[in-house]
C-alpha atoms as one frame of an Amber mdcrd trajectory, in Angstrom:
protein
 -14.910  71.782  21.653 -16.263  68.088  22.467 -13.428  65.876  23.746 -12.324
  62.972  21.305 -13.321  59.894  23.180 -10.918  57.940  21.029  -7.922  60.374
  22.483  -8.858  59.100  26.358  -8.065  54.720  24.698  -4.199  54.440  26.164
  -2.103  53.795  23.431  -0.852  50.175  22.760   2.276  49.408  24.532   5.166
  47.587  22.776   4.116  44.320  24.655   1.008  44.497  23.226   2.135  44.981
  19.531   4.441  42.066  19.659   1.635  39.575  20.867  -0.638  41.256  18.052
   2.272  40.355  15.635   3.208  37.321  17.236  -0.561  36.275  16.709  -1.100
  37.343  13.016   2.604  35.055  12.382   1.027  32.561  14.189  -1.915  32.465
  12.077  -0.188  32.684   8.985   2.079  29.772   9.983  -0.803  27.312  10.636
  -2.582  28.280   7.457   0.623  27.384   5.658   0.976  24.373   7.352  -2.334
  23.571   6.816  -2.230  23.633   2.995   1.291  22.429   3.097  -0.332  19.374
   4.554  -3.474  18.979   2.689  -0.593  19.138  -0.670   1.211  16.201   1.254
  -2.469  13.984   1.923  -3.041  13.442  -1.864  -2.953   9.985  -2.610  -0.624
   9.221  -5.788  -2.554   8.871  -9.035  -1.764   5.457 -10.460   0.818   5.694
 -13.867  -0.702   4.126 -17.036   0.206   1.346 -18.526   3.191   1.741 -21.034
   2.611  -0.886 -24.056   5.399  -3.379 -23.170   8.398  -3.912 -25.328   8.227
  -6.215 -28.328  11.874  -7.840 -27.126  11.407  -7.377 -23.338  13.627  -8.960
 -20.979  11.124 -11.511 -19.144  11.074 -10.324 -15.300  12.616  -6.408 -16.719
   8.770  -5.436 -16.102   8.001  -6.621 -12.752  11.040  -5.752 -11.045  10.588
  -1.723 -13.001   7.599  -2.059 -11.366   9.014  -2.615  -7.570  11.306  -0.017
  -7.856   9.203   2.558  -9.070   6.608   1.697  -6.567   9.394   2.039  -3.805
  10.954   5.224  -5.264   7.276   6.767  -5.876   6.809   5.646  -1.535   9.957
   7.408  -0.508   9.893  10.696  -3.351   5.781  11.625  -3.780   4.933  15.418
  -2.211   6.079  15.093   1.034   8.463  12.582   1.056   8.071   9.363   3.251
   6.003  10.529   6.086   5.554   7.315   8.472   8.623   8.813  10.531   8.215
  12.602  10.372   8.089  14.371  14.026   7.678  17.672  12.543   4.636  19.340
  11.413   2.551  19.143   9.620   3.674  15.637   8.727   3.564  14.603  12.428
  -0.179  15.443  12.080  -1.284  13.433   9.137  -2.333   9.997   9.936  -3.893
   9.189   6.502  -1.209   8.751   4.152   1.506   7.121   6.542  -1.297   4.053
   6.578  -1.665   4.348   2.402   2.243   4.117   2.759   2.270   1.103   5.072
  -0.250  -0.693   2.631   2.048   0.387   0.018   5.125  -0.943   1.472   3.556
  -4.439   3.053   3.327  -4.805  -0.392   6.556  -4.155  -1.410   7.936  -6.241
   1.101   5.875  -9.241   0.029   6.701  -9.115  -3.752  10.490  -8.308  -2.581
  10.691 -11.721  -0.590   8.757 -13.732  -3.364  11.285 -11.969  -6.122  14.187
 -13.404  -3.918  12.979 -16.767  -2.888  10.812 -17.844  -6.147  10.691 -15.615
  -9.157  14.867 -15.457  -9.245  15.833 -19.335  -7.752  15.316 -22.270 -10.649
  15.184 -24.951  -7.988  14.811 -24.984  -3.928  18.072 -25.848  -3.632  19.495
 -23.378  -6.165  21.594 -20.340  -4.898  19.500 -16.782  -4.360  20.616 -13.793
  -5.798  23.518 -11.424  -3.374  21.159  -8.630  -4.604  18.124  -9.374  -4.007
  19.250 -11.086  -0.559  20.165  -7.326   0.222  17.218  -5.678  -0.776  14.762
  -7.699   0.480  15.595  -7.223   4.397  16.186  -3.270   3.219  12.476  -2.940
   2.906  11.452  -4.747   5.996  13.247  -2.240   8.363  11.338  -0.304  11.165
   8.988   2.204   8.996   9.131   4.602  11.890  12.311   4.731  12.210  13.702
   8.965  12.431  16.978   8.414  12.953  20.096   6.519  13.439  19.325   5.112
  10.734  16.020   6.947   8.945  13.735   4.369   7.344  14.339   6.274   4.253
  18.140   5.836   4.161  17.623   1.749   4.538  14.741   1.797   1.608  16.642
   3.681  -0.793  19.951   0.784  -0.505  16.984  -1.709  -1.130  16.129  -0.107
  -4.176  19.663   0.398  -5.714  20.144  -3.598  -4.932  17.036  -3.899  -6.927
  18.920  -1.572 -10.128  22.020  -3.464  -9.635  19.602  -6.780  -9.999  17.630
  -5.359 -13.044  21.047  -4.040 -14.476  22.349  -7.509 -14.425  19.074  -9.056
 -15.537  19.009  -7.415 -19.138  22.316  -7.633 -19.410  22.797 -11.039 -21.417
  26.900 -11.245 -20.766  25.734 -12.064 -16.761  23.511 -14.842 -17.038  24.000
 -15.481 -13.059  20.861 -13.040 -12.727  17.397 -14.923 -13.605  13.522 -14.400
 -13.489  11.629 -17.832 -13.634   8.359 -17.225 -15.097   6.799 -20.476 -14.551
   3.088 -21.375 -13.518   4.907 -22.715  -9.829   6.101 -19.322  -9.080   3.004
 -17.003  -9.760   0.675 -19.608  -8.034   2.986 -18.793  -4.882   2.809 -14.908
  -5.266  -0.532 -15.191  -5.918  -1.221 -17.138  -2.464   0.124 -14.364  -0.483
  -1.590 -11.712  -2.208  -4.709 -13.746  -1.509  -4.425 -13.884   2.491  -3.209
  -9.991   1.914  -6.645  -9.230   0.441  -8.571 -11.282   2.610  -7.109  -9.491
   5.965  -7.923  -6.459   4.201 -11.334  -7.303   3.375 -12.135  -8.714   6.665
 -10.860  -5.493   8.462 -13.238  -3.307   6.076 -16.154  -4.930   6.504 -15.908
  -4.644  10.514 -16.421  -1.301  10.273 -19.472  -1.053  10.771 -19.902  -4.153
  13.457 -20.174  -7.528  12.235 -20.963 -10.952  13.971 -18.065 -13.896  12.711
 -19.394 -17.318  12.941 -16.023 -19.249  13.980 -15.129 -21.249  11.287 -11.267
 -21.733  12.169 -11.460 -25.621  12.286 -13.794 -26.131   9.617 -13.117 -28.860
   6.801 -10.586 -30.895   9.348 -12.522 -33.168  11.674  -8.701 -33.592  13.344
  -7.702 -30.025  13.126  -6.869 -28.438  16.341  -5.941 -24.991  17.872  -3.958
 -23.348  21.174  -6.797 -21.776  22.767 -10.669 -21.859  22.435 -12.803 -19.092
  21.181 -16.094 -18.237  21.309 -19.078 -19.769  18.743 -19.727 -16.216  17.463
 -17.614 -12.991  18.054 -19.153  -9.538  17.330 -16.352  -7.334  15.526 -15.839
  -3.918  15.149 -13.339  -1.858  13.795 -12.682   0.867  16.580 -13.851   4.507
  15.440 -10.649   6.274  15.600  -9.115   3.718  13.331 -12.090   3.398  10.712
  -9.474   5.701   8.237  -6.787   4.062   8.660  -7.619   0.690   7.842  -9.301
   2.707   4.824  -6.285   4.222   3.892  -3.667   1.083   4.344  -5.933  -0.383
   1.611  -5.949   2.081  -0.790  -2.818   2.212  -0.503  -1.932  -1.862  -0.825
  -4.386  -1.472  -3.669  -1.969   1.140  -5.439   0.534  -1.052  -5.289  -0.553
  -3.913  -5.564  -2.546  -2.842  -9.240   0.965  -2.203 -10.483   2.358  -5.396
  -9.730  -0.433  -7.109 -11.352  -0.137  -5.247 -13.988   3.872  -6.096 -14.558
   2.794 -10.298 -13.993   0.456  -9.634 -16.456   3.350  -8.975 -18.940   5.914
 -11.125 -17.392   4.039 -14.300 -17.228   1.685 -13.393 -20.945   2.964 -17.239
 -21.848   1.897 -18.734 -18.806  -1.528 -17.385 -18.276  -2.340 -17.938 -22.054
  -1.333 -21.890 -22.027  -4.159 -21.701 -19.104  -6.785 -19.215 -21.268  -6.390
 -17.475 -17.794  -5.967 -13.186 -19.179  -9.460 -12.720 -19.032  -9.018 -13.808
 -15.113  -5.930 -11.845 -14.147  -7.785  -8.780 -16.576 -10.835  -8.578 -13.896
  -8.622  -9.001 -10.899  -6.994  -5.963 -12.426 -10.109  -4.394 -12.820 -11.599
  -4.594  -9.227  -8.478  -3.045  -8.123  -8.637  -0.199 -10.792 -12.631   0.352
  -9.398 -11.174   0.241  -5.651  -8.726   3.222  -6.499 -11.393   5.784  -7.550
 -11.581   9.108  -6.249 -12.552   9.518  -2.885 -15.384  12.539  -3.051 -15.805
  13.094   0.165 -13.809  15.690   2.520 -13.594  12.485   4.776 -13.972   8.750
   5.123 -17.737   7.723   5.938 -19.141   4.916   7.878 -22.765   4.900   7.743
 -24.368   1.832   8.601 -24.983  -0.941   5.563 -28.665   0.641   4.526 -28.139
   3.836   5.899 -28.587   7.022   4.872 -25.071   8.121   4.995 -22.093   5.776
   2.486 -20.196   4.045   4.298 -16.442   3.926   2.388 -14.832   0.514   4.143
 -17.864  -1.064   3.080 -17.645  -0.348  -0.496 -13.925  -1.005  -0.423 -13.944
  -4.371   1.386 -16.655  -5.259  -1.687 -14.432  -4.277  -4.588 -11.407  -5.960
  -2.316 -13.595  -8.877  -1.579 -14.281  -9.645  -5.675 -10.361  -9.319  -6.555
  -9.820 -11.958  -3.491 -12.474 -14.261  -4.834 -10.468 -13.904  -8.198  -7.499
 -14.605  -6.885  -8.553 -17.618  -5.657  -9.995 -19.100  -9.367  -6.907 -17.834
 -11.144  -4.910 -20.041  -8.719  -7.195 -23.080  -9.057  -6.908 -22.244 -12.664
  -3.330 -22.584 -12.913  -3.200 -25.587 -10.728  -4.962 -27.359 -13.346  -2.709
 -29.654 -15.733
C-alpha cells in the first residue's frame, strides 16, 4: 500500500493553534473596528426646517438652535470624538475637524448670545447663564480626562436650557433676546471673517500666489513686521482633509444658525427688504453641504482632470462670504 504523504505533515502543536486563533480574532477585531469606524465618519445630515410658531418667543429659535447643534456635537454615532484615545476613534481624523468647525461655531454664536443678542445696552448687566455657558464651550476640545471636554460642554448646554427656560417664561422678564438691526450686523461680522479664513484656507489647496494687500486703503496704516510683495501658499498635503472637513462642518452649523436669525430677526430684515439676501446666503451653505461622492477628498489641480473638493468648497464658501458682506451693508443703511 502507497504511504499517505499527508500522514508524514507533523501535526499542529497547541502553540501553533493559538496563533492561528489568535490571528483569525485579530482579523475579526479590525474588520469590526473598521466598520465601527466608517459608522462613526458619517457626517450628520442637516434637520429640516420646522415652520416656526405663529406666537414664538423672539430669540426661543436661535438659542433651540445652539443647543441642538451642541447636543447633536456631543450625542451623533460615536459620540464626541476630538478626545478619544481608543480605537477606532483615535484613528479618525475627519470628523474630529467637522466637529471643531462645528464647535468654533458654537463658541462664536455663544459669546455674541451673551454679549449682544441678551444685553439692551453696553452697560446693561449680562445674563448669570449665559456668562456660564459661554466659557463651557470654549474649554480644551481634547481634553480626555480630569475633566473630559464632554463633561464641560454638556454644563454649557444645560445653562443654555436654564436661559431658554427663563426666556419663554413671561413671569421672569430678567431673561431677554434683543433682536435689533445693531445686534445681527455684529454676528454677522464675525461670521464674515469665519468664512473668509475658511475660504482662504480652501483655495490654497492647490498652491496659490497672495498679492499682499494687508495695508491697502490706509496710506497711514502700519504693521509689526514686513512681509514679502507676493507669498506662494499651499495648504500642506496631509492636511488638505482636514481643512475640508472643519468646513463642512462650520457649514453644518453655521446653516442652522442662519436659519434660526432668519426667524428671529423676520421684522428686521423685512424693514430692510433684506430675506431675499439672508435666503441665498442660506442657500450657498445648503449647496456647500452636499454629498460628498467620493471614497475620499480630491485635490486635482484647477483644470485638471481629477475634482478638486477644497476648490469647489472655498467657491460655494466664497459666494455666502460675499453675501454676508451686502446683507451687512444692507442693514447699515438708514
Amino acid at each position: 500500500m502507497t504511504p499517505d504523504p499527508a500522514s508524514n505533515l507533523p501535526s499542529p502543536t497547541p502553540r501553533h493553534r493559538l496563533a492561528v486563533r489568535f490571528a483569525g480574532v485579530l482579523v475579526v477585531l479590525l474588520v469590526a473596528l473598521w466598520i465601527l469606524g466608517w459608522f462613526w465618519s458619517r457626517e450628520p445630515k442637516v434637520p429640516a426646517t420646522a415652520p416656526a410658531a405663529p406666537q414664538a418667543i423672539i430669540g426661543d429659535t436661535t438659542t433651540t438652535a445652539l443647543i441642538d447643534v451642541a447636543s447633536t456635537l456631543l450625542d451623533k454615532p460615536g459620540g464626541y470624538l476630538s478626545n478619544d484615545i481608543l480605537p477606532p476613534g483615535i484613528w479618525l481624523d475627519n470628523i474630529p475637524n467637522w466637529e471643531y468647525g462645528v464647535l468654533v461655531q458654537i463658541r462664536d454664536l455663544a459669546r455674541v448670545l451673551r454679549n449682544d443678542f441678551s444685553r439692551s445696552q453696553s452697560h446693561s448687566l449680562e445674563d448669570p447663564d449665559l456668562a456660564i455657558a459661554e466659557p463651557q464651550f470654549n474649554f480644551d476640545s481634547e481634553s480626555w480626562l480630569f475633566p473630559p471636554s464632554e463633561g464641560e460642554y454638556r454644563q454649557g448646554i444645560r445653562a443654555l436650557e436654564r436661559y431658554r427656560t427663563r426666556l419663554v417664561d413671561s413671569e421672569q422678564p430678567d431673561a431677554q433676546f434683543y433682536a435689533r438691526t445693531d445686534n445681527l450686523r455684529n454676528y454677522l461680522a464675525i461670521v464674515e471673517k469665519r468664512l473668509g479664513d475658511l475660504s482662504e484656507r480652501l483655495s490654497a489647496s492647490s498652491g496659490v500666489v497672495r498679492v499682499n494687500t494687508d495695508l491697502a486703503g490706509d496710506s497711514e496704516a502700519r504693521r509689526s513686521t514686513d512681509r514679502p510683495a507676493e507669498q506662494f501658499i499651499q495648504t500642506p498635503w496631509m492636511q488638505i482633509d482636514d481643512v475640508f472637513y472643519e468646513a463642512r462642518g462650520a457649514s453644518w452649523a453655521l446653516l442652522q444658525f442662519l436659519r434660526a436669525a432668519e426667524t428671529d430677526f423676520a421684522a428686521v430684515l423685512a424693514r430692510k427688504n433684506a430675506q431675499q439676501s439672508m435666503r441665498q446666503i442660506i442657500r450657498e451653505l445648503e449647496e456647500a453641504l452636499q454629498p460628498l461622492e467620493s471614497p475620499m477628498v480630491l485635490n486635482g489641480s484647477g483644470y485638471g482632470l481629477l475634482a478638486n473638493h477644497s476648490l469647489v468648497m472655498s467657491s460655494y464658501l466664497s459666494r455666502a462670504h460675499g453675501g454676508i458682506i451686502d446683507l451687512r451693508e444692507l442693514l447699515a443703511q438708514g
